[in-house]
N, C-alpha and C positions, 0 to 999 in steps of 0.2 A: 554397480548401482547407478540407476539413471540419476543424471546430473541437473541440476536448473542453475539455467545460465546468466540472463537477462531478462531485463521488463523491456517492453518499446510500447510506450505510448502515442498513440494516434489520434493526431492534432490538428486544426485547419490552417495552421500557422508554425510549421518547424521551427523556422528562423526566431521569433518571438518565446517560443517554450523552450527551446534550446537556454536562451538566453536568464529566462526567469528560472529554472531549474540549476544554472552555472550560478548565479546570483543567490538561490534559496541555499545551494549548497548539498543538490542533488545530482549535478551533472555528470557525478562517475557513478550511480546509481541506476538512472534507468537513459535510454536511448529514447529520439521521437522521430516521428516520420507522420507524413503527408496522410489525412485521409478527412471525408468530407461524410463520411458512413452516418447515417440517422442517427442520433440516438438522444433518447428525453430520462427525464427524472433520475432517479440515482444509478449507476451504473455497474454496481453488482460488488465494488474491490473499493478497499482503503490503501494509502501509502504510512504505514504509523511508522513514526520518528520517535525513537527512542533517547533523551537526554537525560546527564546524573544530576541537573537539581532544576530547579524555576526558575532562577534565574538565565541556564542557558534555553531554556524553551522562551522566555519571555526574545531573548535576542534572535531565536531561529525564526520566530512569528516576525516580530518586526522586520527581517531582513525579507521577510513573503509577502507580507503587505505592500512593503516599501515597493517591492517590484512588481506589483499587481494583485495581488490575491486578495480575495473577501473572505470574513469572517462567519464562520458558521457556528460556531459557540468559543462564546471570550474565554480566556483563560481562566482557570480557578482552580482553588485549592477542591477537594470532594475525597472519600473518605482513602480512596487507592492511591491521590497524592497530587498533581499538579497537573491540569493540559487545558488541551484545546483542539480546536478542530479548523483547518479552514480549506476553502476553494481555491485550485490554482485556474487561471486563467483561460487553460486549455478545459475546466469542469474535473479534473483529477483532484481526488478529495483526499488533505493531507494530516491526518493529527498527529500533534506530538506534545508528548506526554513525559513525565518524570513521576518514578516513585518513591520522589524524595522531598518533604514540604517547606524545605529550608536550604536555602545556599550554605556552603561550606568554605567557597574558594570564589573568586573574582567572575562574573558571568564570562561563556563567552560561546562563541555561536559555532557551536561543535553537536555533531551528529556522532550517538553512539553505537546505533544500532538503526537497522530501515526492516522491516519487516511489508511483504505485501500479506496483504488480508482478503482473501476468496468470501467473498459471501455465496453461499451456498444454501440449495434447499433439505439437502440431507448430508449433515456430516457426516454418518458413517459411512453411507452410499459411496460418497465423493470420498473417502479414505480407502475404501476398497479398489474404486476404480484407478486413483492411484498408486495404491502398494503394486496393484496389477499389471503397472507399468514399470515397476522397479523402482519408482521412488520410498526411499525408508524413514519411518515415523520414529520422530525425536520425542514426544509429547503428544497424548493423546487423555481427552478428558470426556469420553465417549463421545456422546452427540453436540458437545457444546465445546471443541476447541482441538485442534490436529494441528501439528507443526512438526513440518518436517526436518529431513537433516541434511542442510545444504551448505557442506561444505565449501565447494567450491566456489561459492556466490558472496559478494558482499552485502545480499537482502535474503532473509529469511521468508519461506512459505509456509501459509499455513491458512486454513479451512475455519469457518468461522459461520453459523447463522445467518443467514441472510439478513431477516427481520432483526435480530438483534444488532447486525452490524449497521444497517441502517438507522436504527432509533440510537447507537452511540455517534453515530455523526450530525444525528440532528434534523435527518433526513426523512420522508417516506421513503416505505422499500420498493413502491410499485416502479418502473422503468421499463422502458422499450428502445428495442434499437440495442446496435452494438455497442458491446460494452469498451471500445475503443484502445484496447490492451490485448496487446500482443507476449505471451510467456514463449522464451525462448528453453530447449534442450537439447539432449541428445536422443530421447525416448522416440524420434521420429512425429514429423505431425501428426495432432488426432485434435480435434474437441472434445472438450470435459460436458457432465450432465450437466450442468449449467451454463454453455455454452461457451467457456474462456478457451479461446485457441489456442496453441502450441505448435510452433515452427522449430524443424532442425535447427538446431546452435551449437556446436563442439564451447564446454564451459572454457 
């Protein structure tokens, strides 16, 4: 079964995203490195952060602000539970979310789960072209939701809408230029139809 390894985000300032990502509390999460590549409006991929109530989303937002990030929709309660959306500094768009509308236990600024989110213009397409690569589908909601089974990885993959991933961040979905994310595996390099690259990575 091909493996997915890592994210490496592609920033005009390592040293700075390094540092805000060690601080947010994603630094064993994804990797960044150097690049200066075009790229305007939204960028095709979310980082959602998964926490067990609002209280610790309230502390993970505050700890991204505090280190730079802007808000792209405040927190709130809405009918699936708690979140919010915001920009990291490098333009990597981060939400996180809880499906729980009430604290239970003391906040605290704990990450339970990171999922990356492909926006994509054909789900199934894009599901095909991956099984086709030996990655294996955990969850599949035909055209509106793929997640795959990635063991080996502390972030989950999965397929997602374009337009719809863009209208939950808050965003237009139009965008040009690279999408400045780099997916690591072992499936060998290829680009996907929507253009997200993949570099050999042994997971």
């Amino acid at each position: 079964m091909t493996t997915f390894a890592t994210i490496t985000l592609e920033v005009p300032d390592p040293t700075a995203a390094a540092a805000f990502y060690e601080a947010f509390g994603l630094g064993s999460h994804v990797r960044v490195r150097a690049s200066e590549a075009p790229t305007t409006g939204f960028r095709g991929f979310t980082l959602s952060l998964v926490a067990a109530q609002p209280g610790n989303v309230d502390a993970l937002i505050g700890a991204a602000l505090d280190a730079g990030a802007t808000t792209l929709k405040p927190a709130e309660k809405s009918f699936w539970g708690y979140g919010g959306v915001l920009r990291a500094p490098d333009g990597t768009i981060c939400k996180i979310a809880s499906s729980k509308k009430k604290d239970t236990e003391p906040a605290a600024r704990r990450i339970d789960q990171v999922a990356l989110l492909l926006g994509v213009a054909d789900v199934k397409a894009s599901r095909r072209f991956y099984v086709e690569r030996g990655l294996a589908v955990a969850k599949s909601f035909g055209g509106k939701y793929v997640e795959f089974d990635t063991p080996s990885s502390a972030v989950t993959l999965a397929l997602y809408p374009r337009r719809a991933l863009a209208k939950d961040t808050g965003m237009a979905q139009e965008g040009t230029g690279s999408h400045r994310i780099v997916i690591g595996g072992d499936a060998g390099p290829f680009t996907d139809p929507d253009g997200f690259v993949w570099e050999t990575v042994s997971a």
